[in-house]
One Martini backbone bead per residue (centre of mass of N, CA, C, O) as a GRO file, in nm:
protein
  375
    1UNK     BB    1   0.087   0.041   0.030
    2UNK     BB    2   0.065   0.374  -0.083
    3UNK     BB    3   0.155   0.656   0.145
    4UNK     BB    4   0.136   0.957   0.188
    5UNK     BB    5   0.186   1.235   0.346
    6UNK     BB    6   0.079   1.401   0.091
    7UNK     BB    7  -0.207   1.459  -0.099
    8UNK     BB    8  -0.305   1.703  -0.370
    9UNK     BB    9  -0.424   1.498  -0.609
   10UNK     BB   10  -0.694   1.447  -0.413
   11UNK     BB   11  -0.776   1.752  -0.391
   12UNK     BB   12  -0.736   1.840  -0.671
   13UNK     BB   13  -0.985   1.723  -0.821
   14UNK     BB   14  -1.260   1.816  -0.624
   15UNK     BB   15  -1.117   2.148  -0.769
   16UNK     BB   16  -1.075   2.202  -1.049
   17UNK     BB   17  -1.306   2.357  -1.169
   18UNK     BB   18  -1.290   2.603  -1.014
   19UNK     BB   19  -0.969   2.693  -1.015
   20UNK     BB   20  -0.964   2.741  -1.344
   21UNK     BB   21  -1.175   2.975  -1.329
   22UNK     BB   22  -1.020   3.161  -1.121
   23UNK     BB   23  -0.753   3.149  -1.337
   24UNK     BB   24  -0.872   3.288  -1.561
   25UNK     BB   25  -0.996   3.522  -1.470
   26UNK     BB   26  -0.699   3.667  -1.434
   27UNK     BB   27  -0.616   3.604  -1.691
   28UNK     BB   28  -0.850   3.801  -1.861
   29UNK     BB   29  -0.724   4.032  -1.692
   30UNK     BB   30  -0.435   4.052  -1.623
   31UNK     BB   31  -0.411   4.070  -1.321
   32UNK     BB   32  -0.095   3.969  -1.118
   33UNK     BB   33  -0.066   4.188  -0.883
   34UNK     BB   34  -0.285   4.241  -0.706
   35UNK     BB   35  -0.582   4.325  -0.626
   36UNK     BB   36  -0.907   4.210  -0.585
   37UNK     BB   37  -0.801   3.892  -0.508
   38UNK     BB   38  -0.678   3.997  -0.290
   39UNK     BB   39  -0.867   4.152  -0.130
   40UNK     BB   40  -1.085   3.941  -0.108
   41UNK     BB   41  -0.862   3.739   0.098
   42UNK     BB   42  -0.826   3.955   0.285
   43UNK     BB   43  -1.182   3.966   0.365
   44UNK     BB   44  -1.164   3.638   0.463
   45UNK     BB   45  -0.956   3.618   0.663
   46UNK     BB   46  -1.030   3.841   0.859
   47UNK     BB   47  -1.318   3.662   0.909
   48UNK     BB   48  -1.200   3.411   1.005
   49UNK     BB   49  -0.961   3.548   1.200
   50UNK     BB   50  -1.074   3.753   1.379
   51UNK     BB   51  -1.030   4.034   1.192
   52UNK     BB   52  -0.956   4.341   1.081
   53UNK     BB   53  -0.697   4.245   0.949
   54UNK     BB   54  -0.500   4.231   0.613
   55UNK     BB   55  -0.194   4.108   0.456
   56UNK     BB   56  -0.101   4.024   0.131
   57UNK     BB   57   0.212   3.798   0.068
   58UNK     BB   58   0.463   3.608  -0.046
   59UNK     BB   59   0.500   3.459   0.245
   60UNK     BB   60   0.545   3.320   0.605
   61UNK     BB   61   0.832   3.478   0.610
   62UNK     BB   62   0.769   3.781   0.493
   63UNK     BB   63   0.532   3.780   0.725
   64UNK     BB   64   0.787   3.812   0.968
   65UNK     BB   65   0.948   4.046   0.854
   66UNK     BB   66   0.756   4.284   0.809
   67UNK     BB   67   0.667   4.282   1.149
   68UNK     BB   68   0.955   4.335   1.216
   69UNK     BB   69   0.971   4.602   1.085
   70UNK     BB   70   0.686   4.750   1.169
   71UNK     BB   71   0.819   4.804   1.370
   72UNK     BB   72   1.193   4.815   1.424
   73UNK     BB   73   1.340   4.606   1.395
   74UNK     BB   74   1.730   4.556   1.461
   75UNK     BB   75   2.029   4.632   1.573
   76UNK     BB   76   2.019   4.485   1.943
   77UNK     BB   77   1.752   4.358   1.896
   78UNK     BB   78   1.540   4.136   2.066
   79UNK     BB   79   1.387   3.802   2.004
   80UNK     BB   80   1.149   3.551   2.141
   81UNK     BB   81   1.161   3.244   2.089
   82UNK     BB   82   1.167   2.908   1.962
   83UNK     BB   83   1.383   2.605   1.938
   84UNK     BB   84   1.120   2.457   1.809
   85UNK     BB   85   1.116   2.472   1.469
   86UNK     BB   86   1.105   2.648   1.173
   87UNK     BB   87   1.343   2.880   1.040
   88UNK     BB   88   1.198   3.122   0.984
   89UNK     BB   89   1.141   3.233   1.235
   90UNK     BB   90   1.484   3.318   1.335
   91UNK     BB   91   1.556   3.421   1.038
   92UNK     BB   92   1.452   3.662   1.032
   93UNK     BB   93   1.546   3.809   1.266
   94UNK     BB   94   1.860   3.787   1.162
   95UNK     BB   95   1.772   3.965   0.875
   96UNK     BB   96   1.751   4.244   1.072
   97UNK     BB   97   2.006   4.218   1.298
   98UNK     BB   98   1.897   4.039   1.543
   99UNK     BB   99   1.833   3.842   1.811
  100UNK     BB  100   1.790   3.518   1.878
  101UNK     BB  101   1.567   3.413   2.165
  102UNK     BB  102   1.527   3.118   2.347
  103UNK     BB  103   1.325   2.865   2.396
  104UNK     BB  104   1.154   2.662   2.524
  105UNK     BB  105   0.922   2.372   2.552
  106UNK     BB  106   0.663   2.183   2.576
  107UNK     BB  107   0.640   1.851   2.608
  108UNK     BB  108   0.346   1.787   2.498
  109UNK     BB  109   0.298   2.042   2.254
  110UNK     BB  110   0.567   2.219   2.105
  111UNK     BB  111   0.534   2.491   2.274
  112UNK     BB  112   0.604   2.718   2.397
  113UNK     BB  113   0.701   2.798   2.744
  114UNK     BB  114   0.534   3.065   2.900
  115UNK     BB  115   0.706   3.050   3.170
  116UNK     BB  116   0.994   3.096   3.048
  117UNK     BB  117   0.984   3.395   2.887
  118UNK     BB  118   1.088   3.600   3.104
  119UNK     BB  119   1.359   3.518   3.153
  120UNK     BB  120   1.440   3.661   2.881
  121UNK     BB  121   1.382   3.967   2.940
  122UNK     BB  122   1.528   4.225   2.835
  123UNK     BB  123   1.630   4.579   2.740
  124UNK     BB  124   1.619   4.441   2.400
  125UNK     BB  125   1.343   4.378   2.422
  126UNK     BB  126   1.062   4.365   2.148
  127UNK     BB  127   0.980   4.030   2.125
  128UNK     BB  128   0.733   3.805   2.044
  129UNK     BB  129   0.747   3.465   1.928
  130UNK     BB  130   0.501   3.270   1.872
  131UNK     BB  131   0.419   2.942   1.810
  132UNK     BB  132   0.197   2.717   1.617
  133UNK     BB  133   0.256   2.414   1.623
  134UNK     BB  134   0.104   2.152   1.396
  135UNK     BB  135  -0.233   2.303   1.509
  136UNK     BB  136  -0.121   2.439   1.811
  137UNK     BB  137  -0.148   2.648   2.055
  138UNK     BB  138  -0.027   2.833   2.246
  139UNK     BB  139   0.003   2.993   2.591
  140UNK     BB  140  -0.111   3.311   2.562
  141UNK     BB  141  -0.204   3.460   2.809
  142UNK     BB  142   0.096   3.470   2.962
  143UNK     BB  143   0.236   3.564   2.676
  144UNK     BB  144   0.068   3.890   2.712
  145UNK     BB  145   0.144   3.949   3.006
  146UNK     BB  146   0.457   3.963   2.957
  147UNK     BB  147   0.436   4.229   2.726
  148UNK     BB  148   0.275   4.405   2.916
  149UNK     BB  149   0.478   4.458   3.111
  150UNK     BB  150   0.715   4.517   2.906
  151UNK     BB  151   0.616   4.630   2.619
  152UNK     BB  152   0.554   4.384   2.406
  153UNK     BB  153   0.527   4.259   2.044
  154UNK     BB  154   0.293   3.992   1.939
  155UNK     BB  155   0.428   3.762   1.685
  156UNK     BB  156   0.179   3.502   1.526
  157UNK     BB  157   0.317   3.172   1.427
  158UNK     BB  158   0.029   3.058   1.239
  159UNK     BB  159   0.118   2.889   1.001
  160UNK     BB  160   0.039   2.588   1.148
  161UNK     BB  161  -0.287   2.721   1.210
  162UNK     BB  162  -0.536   2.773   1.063
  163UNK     BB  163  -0.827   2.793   1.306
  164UNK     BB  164  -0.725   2.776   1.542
  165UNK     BB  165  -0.743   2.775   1.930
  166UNK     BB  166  -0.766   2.983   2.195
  167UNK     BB  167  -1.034   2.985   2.392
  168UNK     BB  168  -1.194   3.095   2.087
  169UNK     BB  169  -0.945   3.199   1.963
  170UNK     BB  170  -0.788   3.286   1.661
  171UNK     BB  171  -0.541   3.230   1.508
  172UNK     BB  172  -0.345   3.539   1.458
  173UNK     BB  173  -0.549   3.736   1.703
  174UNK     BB  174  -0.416   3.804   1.982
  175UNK     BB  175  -0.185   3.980   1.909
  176UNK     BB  176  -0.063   4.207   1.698
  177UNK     BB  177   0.039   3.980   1.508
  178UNK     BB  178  -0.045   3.721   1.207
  179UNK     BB  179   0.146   3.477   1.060
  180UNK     BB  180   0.092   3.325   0.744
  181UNK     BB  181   0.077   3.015   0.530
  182UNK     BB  182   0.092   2.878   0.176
  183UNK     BB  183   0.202   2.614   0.154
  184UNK     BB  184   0.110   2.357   0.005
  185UNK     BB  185   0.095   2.223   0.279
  186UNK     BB  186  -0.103   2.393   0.443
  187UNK     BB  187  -0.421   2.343   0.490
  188UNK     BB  188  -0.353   2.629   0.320
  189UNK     BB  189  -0.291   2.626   0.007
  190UNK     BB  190  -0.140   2.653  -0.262
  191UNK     BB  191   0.046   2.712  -0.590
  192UNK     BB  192   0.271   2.825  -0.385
  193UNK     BB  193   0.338   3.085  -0.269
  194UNK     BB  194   0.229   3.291   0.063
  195UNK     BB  195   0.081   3.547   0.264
  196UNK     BB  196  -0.028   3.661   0.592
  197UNK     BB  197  -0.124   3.957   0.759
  198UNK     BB  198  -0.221   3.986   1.067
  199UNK     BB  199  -0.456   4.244   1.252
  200UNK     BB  200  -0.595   4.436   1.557
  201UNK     BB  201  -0.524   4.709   1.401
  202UNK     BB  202  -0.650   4.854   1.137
  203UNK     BB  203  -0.405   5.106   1.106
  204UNK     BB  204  -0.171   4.898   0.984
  205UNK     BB  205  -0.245   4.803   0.723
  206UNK     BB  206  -0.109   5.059   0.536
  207UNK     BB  207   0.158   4.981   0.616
  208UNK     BB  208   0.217   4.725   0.512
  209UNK     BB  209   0.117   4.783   0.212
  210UNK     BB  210   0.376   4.987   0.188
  211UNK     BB  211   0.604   4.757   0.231
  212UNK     BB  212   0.500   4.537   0.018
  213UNK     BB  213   0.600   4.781  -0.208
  214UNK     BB  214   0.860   4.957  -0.129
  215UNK     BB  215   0.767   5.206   0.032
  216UNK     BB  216   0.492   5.256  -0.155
  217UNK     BB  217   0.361   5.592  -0.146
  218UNK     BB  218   0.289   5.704  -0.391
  219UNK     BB  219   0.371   5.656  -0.672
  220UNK     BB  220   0.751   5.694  -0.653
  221UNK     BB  221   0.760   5.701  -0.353
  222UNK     BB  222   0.954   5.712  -0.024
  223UNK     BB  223   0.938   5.687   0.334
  224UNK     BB  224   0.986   5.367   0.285
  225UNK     BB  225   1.139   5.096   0.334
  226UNK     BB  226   1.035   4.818   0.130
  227UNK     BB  227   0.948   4.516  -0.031
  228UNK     BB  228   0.868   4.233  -0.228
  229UNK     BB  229   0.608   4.148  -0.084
  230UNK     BB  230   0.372   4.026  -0.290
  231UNK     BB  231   0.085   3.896  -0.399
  232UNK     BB  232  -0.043   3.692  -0.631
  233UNK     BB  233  -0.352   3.665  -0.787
  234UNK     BB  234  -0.351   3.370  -0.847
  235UNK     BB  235  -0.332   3.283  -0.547
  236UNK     BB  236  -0.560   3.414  -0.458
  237UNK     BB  237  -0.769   3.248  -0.600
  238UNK     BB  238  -0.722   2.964  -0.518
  239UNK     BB  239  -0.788   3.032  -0.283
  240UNK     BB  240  -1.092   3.103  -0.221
  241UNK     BB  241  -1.160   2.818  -0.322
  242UNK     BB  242  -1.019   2.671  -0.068
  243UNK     BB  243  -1.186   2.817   0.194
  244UNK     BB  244  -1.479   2.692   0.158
  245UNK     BB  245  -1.278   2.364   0.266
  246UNK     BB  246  -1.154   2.392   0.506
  247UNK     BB  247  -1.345   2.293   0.762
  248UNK     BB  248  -1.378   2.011   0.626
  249UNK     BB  249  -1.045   1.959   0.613
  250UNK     BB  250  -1.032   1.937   0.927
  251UNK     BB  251  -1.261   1.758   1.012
  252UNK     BB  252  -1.046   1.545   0.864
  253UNK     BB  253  -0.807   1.562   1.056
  254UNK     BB  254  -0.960   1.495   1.337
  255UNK     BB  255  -1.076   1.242   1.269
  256UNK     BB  256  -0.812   1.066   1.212
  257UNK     BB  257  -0.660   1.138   1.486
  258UNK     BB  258  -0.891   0.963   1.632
  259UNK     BB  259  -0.829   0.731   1.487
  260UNK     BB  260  -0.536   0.678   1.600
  261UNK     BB  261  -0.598   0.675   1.876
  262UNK     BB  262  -0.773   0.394   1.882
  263UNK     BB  263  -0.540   0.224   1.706
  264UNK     BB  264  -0.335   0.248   1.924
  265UNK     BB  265  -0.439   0.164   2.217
  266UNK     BB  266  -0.526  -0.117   2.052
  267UNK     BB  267  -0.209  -0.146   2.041
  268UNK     BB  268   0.103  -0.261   2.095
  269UNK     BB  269   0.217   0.035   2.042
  270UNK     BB  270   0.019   0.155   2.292
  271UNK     BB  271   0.278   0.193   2.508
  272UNK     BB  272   0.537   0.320   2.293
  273UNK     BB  273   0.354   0.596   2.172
  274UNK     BB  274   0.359   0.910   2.160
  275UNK     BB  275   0.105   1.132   2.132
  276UNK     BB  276  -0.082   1.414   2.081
  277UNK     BB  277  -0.131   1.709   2.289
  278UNK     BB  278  -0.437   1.857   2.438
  279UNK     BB  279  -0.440   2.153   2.547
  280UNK     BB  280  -0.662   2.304   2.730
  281UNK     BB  281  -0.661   2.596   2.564
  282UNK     BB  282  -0.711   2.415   2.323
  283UNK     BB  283  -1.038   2.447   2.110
  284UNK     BB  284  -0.903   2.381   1.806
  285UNK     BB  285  -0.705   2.131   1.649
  286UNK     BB  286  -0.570   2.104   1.297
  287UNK     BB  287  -0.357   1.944   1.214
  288UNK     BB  288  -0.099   1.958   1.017
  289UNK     BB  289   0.000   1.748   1.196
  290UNK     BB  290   0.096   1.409   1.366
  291UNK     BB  291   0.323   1.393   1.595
  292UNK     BB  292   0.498   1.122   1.727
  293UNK     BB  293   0.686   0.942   2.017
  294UNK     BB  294   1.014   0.771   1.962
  295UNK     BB  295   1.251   0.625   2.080
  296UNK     BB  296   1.514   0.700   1.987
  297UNK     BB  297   1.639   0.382   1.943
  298UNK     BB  298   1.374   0.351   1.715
  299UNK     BB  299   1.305   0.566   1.498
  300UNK     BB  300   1.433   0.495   1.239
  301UNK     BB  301   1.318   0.194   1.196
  302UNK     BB  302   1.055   0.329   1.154
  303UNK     BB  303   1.108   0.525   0.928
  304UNK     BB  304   1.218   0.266   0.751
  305UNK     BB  305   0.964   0.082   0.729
  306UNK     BB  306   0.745   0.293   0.657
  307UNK     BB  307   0.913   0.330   0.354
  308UNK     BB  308   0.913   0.009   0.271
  309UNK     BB  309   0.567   0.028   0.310
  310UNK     BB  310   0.488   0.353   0.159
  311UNK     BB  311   0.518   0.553   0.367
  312UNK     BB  312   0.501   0.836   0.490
  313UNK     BB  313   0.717   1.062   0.621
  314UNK     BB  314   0.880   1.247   0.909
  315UNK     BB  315   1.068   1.510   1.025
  316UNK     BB  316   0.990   1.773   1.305
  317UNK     BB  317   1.286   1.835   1.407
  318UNK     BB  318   1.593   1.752   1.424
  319UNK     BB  319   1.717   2.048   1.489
  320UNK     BB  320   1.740   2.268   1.680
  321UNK     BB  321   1.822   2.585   1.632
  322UNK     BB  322   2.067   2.653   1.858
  323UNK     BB  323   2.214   2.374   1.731
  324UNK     BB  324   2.282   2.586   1.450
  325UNK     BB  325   2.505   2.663   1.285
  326UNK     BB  326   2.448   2.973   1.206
  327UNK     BB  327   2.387   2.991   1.531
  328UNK     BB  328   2.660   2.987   1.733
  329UNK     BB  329   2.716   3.266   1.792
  330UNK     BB  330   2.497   3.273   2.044
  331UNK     BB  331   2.605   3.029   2.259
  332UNK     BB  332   2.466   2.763   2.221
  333UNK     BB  333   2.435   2.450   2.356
  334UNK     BB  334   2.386   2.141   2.507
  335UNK     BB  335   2.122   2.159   2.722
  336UNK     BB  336   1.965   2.435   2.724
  337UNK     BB  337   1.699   2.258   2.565
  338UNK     BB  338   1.607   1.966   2.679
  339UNK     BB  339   1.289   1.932   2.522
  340UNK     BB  340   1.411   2.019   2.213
  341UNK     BB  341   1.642   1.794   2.202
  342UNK     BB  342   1.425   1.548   2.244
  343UNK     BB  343   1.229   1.633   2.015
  344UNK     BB  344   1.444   1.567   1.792
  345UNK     BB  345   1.438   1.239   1.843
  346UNK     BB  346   1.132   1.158   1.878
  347UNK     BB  347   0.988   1.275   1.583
  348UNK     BB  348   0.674   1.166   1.385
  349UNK     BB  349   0.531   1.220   1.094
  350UNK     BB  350   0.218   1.164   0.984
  351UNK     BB  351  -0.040   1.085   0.808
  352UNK     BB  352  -0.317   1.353   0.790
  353UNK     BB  353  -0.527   1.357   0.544
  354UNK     BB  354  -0.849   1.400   0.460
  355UNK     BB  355  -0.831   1.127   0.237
  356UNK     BB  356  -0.837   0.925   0.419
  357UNK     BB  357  -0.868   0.605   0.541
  358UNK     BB  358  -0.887   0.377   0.739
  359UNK     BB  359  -0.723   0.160   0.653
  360UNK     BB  360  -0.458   0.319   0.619
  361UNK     BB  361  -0.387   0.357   0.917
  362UNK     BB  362  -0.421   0.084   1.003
  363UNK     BB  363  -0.171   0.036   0.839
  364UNK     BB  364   0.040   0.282   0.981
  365UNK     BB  365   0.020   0.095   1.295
  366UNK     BB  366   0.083  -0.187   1.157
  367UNK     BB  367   0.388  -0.111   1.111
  368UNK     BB  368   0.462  -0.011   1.387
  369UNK     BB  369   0.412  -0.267   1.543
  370UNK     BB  370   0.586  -0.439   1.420
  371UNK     BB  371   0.863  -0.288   1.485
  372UNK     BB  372   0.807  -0.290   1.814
  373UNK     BB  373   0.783  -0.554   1.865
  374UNK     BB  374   1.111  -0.643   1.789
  375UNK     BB  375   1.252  -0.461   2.043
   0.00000   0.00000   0.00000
């Protein structure tokens, strides 16, 4: 049986003609960079994330340097976030010549440990980013305390979270800004880049928009410098396509999840992998992955058993931040984050796309079962 880890031809098949249709409407406008399509995705995330606001990007890498831009983020200046992330949340923060100040995981949900992030600020901070890691919210109201108190700017990179919720709140509204990515596999996926900058502060969006075009109002004009960070309007003509099903999408990847969960359970697997926690205040997790824990010393075997019996699998991520070679010089060690550093040794993503049926999961578990019996 081969399980890919996403497959994204069996979402597209279902919504193929709406796709083609809002791609011509685009070729026969021939407006390809920002514009209604652009504007129209704009005025549905900022309601489906209930915000004011929305400034649709280029990716959700550049907007989250965008945000840390529209504060004045630079040289000197410090931002705080999670050392167990993908890279890009980090990477930000280094290329606007700020340090990136690492907080430790809670590891039950692989999210920025709340409790610890007061002990990283000093006189040098200016923001913090908290990661929705996998499609569960962080525990923000702690991290919004620990802001407020010392009048920090709070950037939610919601990349791997649209539609979760913290207490009722959707991802990317609780902060000053929450940035989304469209990569092809995220929940809502284009069809190559794309990203949008959520704002509650609806005066903030006229800035983005300014940042996001080369710091150009009115136009051939510069008071600020900002870059080509502009959404392509083919992409969003496809997202507002895939709005209508995101929901729907979520319901299946929730579903699967229990399923997992169940066969798990009741399998020979089941007291030696740790399964994905659901924290009390995330009142709804969307599953972007679906991350297993695994000892460290079995982790390859099933890693490769799984390959060999044509399951896709990943691991997110083998290295935490911290101890990535491009940041050494920021003087973190091994053992600085130790709950970072075990989670990097024994998570394994498997497949949890929503249009997989019971068959593939429970093949899928029984082929863990199977390696780890033999352990």
């Amino acid at each position: 049986m081969q399980i890919p880890l996403l497959d994204l031809k069996l979402q597209y098949q279902g919504i193929r003609d709406e796709v083609r249709q809002a791609m011509d409407e685009v070729c026969d406008a021939q407006y390809f960079i920002l514009g209604p399509k652009v504007a129209r995705l704009e005025t549905e995330l900022a309601a489906y994330c209930r915000v004011p606001g929305a400034c649709g990007v280029s990716s959700g890498s550049d907007a989250l340097i965008m945000a840390l831009m529209a504060i004045g983020v630079g040289p000197g200046d410090e931002v705080i976030t999670s050392s167990f992330t993908f890279f890009a949340t980090a990477g930000a923060i280094h290329r606007l010549g700020a340090r990136p100040v690492f907080v430790d995981i809670d590891p039950g949900t692989f999210n920025l440990a709340a409790t610890q992030v007061e002990a990283a600020v000093t006189s040098r901070t200016r923001a913090i980013i908290p990661v929705h890691l996998f499609g569960q919210t962080a525990d923000m109201d702690p991290i919004l305390a620990v802001a407020a108190k010392h009048g920090l700017t709070v950037i939610e990179d919601a990349c791997q979270a649209i539609g979760a919720e913290d207490r009722g709140r959707r991802a990317g509204s609780m902060g000053d800004f929450g940035c989304l990515s469209f990569f092809p596999s995220k929940n809502l996926g284009g069809f190559g880049d794309g990203g949008m900058i959520l704002t509650r502060h609806a005066d903030r969006t006229s800035c983005l928009q300014i940042l996001r075009n080369h710091g150009m109002d009115p136009k051939y004009y510069h008071a600020l410098v900002g870059g080509n960070f502009r959404l392509d309007a083919l992409q969003a003509a496809v997202l507002s396509v895939k709005m209508k099903y995101l929901d729907a999408w979520t319901d299946g990847r929730q579903r699967n999840a229990e399923i997992y969960r169940t066969l798990f359970a009741a399998s020979s697997a089941g007291r030696r992998v740790g399964l994905p926690q659901l924290a009390p205040h995330c009142t709804r997790h969307v599953y972007n992955q679906f991350c297993i824990r695994l000892p460290a010393e079995h982790r390859q075997g099933v890693w490769n058993a799984l390959k060999q019996a044509g399951v896709g699998c990943e691991v997110y991520y083998p290295v935490p931040l911290h101890l990535q070679k491009c940041f050494s010089g920021l003087g973190y060690r091994e053992g600085a984050f130790p709950a970072s550093e075990q989670a990097a040794c024994e998570v394994l993503a498997l497949p949890i796309f929503p249009e997989l049926t019971r068959e593939q999961l429970e093949y899928v578990v029984q082929t863990i079962a199977g390696v780890l019996e033999k352990k």
